[in-house]
N, C-alpha and C positions, 0 to 999 in steps of 0.2 A: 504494500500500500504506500503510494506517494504521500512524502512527509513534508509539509508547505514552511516555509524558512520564515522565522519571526518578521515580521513589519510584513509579510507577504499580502497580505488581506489588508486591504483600505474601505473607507465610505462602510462603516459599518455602521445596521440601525436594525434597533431591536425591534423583532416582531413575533416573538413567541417566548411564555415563561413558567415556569410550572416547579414542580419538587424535586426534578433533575437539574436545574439550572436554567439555562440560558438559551434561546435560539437567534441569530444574527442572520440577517441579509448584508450582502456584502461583494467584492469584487476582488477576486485572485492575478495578481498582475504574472504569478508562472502559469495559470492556467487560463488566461485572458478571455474571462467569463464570470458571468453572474454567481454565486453559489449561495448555500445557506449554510453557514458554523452553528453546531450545538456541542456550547461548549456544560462543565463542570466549575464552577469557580469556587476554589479551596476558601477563599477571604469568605462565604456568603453559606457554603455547607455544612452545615448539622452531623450530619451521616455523610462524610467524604466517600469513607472507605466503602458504602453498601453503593452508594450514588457511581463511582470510577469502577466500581466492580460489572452494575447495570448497564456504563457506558460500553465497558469494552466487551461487554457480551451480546450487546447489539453491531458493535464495531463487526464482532464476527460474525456472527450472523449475516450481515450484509453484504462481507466479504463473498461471504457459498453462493450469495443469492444475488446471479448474474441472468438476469433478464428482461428485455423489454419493457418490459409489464411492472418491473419494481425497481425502485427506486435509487440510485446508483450512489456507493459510496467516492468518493473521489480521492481523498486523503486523509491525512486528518493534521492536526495543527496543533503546539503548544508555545505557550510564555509565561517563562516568567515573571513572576507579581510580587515583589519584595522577598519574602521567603517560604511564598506559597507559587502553585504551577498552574495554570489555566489548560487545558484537555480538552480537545472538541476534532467532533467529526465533521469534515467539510462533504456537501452534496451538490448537487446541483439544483439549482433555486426553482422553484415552479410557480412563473405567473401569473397563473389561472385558480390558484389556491387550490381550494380539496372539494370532493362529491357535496359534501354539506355546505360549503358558502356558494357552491353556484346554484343549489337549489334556493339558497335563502337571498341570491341576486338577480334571477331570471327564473322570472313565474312558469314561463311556458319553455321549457327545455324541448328540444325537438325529437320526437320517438325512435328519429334514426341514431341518434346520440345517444338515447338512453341504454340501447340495445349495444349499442357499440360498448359503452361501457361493461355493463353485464357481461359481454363479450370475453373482454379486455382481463376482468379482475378473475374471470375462472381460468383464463390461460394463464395469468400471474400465479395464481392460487394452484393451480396442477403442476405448476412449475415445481415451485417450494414442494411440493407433496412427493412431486418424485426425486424431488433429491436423495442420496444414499450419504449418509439418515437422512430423513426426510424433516422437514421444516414446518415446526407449528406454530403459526400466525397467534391467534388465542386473543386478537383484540381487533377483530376485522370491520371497520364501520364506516361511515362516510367520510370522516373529518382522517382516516389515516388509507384516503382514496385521493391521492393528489392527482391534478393535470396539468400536463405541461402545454407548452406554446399549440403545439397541435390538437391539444384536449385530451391526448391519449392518456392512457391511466398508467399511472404509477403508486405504486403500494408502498407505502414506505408505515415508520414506527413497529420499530422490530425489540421493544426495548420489554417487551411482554414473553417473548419468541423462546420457542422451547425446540432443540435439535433432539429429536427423538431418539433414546438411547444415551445420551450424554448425563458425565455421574455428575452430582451436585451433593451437596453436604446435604444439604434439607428437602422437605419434596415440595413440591412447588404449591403453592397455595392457590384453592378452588376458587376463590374467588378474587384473583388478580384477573383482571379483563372492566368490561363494560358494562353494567349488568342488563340491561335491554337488549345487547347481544349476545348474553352467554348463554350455551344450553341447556337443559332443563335437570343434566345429568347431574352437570357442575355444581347444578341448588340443591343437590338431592343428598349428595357422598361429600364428605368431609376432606378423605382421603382421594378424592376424583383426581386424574391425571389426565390433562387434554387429551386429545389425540384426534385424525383428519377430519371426525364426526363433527367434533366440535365446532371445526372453521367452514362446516360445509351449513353446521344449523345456522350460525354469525352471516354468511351470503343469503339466508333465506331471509332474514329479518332485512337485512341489505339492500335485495332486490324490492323490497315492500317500499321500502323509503324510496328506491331509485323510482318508484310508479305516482307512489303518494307523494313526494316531495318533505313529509313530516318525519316528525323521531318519533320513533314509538314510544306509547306510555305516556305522553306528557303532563305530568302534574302528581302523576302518582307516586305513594310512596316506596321505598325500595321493598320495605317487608310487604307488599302485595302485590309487587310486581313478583317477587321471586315465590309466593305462595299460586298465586294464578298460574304464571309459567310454569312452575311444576307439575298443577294439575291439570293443565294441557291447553293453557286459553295462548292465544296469538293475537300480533296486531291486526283488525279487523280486514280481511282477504275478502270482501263486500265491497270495499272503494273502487276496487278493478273493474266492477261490473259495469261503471260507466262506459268504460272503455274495450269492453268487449268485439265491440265493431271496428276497431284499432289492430290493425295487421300484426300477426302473432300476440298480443297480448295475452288472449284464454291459453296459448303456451305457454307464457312466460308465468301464467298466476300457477298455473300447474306443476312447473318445475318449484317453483317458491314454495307452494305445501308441502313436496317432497323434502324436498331440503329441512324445512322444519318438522320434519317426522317427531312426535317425542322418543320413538324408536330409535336411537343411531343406528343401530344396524340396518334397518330400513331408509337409511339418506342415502343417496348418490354418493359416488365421487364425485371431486373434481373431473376427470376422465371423464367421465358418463355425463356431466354438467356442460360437458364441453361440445357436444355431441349435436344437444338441443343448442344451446347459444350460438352455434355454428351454424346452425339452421336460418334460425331469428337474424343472424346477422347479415347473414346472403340476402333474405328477403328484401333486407331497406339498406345494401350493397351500393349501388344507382344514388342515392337519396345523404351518403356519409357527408361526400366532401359538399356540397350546398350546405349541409345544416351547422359542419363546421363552420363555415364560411360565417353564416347568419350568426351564430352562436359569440364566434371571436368580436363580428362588428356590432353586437351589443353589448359584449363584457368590456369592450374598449369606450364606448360612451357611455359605459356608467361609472367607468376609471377615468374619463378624463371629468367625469360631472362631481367628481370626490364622493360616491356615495357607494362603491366596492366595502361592502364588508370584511371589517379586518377581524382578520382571524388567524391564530398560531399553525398550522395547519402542518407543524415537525414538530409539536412537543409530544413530548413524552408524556404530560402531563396527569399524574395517575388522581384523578377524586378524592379517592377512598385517602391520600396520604397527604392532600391538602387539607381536608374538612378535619382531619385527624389533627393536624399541625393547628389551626385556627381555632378548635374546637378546645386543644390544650392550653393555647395562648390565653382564648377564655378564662379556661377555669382556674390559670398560674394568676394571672395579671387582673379581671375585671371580677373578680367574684363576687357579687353581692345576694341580699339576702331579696329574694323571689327571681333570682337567676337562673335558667336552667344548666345542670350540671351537664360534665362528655356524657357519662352514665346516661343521664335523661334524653339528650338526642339522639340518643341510638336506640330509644325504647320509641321507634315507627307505628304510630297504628293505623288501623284501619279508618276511612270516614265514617263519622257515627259511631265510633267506640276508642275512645277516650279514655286512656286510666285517668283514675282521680289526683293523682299525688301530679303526673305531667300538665294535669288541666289546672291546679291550685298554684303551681310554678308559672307557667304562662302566661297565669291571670293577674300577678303582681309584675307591675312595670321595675325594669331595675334601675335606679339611680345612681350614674355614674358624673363625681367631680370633672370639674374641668382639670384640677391636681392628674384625677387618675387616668386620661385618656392619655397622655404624653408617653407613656411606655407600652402603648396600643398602636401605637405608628403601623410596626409589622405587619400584625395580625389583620388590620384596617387594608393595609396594602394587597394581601394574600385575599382576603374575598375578591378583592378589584379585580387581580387576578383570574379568578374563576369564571369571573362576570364578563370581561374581555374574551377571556381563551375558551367561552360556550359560543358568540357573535352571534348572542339571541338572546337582544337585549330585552327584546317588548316580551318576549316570553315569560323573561325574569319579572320585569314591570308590572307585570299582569296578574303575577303569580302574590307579588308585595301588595297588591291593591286590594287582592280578595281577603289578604291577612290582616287588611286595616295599618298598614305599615308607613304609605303615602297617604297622603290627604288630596283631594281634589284641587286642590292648588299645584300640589306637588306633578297631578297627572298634566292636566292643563299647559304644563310649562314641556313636558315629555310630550306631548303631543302635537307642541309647535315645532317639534325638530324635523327641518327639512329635507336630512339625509341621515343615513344610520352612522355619521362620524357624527352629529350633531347630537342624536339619539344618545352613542356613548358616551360622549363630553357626561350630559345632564344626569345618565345612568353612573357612572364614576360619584361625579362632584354627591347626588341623592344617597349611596351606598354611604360612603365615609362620612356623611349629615346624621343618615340614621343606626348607624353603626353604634354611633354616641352615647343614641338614645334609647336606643330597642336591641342591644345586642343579642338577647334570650329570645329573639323573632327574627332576627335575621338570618342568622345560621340554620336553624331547620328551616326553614322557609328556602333557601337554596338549596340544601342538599336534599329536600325533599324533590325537586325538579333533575338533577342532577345524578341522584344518585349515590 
């Protein structure tokens, strides 16, 4: 792996941040091109050693995984930083961001494109499958389906990725992944260990979004999403029926149930997934390069109208270990008396049933000094974070209003925003406002959406 020489990388600006560190756009003067650095930075990590350990096990990972369809390592880069090292993997940048901001950029995606897609991420995906070991993804979703200048897909965030067979000290935990992608196996077993089942049920939910445009699940809490998936319910496979009269679609709904068999033994390969998508693809063959075409000259007027949705679209950014971070910063630095404790946030229920002890918490507002906000800076920061690296803000917004969090004043001002940069400014500036003042409603209230 090419090794980039300090000062090599200029014009850098941050665009992705999470509980690995760092993601950087940027320009390589030895490799006289755009790329994207994710780095590690020792000054800023907690967990250096678990954090450089995750980097370089995706480093390898992405070494194996040399194709088309995924996402190309390039080198990687370090420096020096007083008497710590800065660590990162350089790629190459992708313009067009990921499967998820161009659904949340352009309403009407053209159905030759969506195919091509679907296409694109099963020959990625059969790729990795047949490497010897074979490569398990284990976190396969829109926002880690990047595109590049031509729209083509690239898979990238491998920092989840399990080399089938390879020893590790500990076994891998069931529930690293996304949980509205994970399969129903993974909620079930404790001791559960991925394997090709698992990324082939992740593409089913996948392909649901690639039709619907939406995330599945939205608003629900994680403890009902993972009781319903278990007991065999899916994002509603009813929305397609519009689109029935839509060339190959009733294929494409029918490969999607497959896929999410609660059966794994009953799901496709990749292989076998590829077969049908191969099909679907030929049909609207004729139909690619025009909707490319249309596709780039509306993602381009809406980048030069500043109203591109930003979004991290290389982090690594794991939920479960920011809400965890945030969650501790709480209950170290803000604790007061009708605060809900970590304990209490993780006690999810269902609507309409309420423990009592979560519900007598909730319902006392916590009073925090202006003294004690000043050692909240972080923790204030790290939600921002989250709220940026979803680039669904009105979803967020929506979800604070139902919880009596903003005031109609607060909405009013969010609903004059012209563009969704306008949108995050006010969503930013409203989080760290009411951070202040509601932190015991803040934090579930995101990770209820989130996960």
């Amino acid at each position: 792996m090419l090794p980039l020489p300090t000062g090599d990388l200029d014009s850098l600006e941050l665009v992705g941040s999470g509980g690995f560190g760092l993601v950087y756009r940027g320009w390589s003067h030895m490799l006289k091109m755009e790329i994207a650095l994710k780095i590690i930075q020792g000054a800023h990590g907690t967990n250096l050693k678990r954090l450089m350990k995750d980097l370089m096990k995706e480093r390898d990972v992405m070494q194996k995984a040399s194709n088309p369809y995924v996402l190309r390592l390039l080198g990687w880069y370090q420096k020096p930083e007083s008497d710590l090292l800065e660590y990162g993997l350089v790629m190459e940048y992708m313009p067009n961001g990921s499967l998820r901001s161009l659904f949340d950029n352009i309403c009407d995606v053209p159905w030759a494109l969506r195919f091509q897609i679907l296409h694109q991420v099963v020959l990625g995906m059969n790729y990795l499958h047949s490497l010897d070991p074979p490569i398990i993804h284990r976190d396969l979703k829109p926002c880690n389906v990047l595109l590049n200048k031509h729209l083509d897909v690239q898979i990238t965030d491998f920092g989840l990725s399990k080399i089938v067979g390879a020893t590790t000290s500990t076994a891998a935990p069931c529930f690293a992944g996304t949980l509205s992608y994970m399969a129903p196996e993974a909620l079930n077993d404790i001791n559960y260990i991925p394997n090709k089942a698992y990324d082939v049920y992740s593409f089913g939910i996948l392909t649901w979004t690639v039709f619907s445009g939406e995330e599945p699940y939205p608003g629900i809490h994680a403890a009902v999403i993972q009781r319903c998936v278990s007991e065999g319910q899916r994002p509603r496979a009813s929305v397609l029926d519009q689109y029935n009269e839509v060339k190959m679609v009733p294929e494409a709904k029918e490969l999607m149930i497959r896929c999410w068999n609660p059966n794994a033994d009953d799901r496709p390969s990749f292989h076998d997934c590829s077969e049908s998508t191969t099909e679907m693809f030929d049909a609207y063959q004729d139909s690619i390069v025009s909707a490319v075409r249309s596709l780039q000259d509306s993602l381009k007027k809406i980048s030069s109208s500043d109203q591109l949705s930003d979004t991290s679209d290389y982090s690594s950014s794991y939920p479960e270990d920011l809400f965890r971070e945030i969650a501790g910063g709480v209950t170290e630095e803000a604790k007061q008396p009708g605060t809900v404790n970590d304990g209490d946030q993780l006690e999810l229920q269902e609507p309409g049933h309420t423990d009592s002890k979560v519900a007598q918490d909730t319902s006392t507002e916590a009073t925090i000094k202006e003294e004690d906000v000043s050692g909240k800076e972080e923790v204030m920061n790290k939600i921002v974070k989250v709220i940026k690296n979803s680039g669904d803000y009105r979803k967020v917004m929506d979800k604070f209003n139902t919880e009596g969090i903003i005031t109609s004043t607060d909405q009013k001002q969010l609903d004059s925003s012209k563009t969704l940069k306008d949108l995050g400014h006010h969503t930013e500036k409203l989080i760290l406002t009411k951070f202040i003042e509601k932190p015991h409603k803040i934090i579930p209230a995101i990770k209820s959406i989130f996960g």
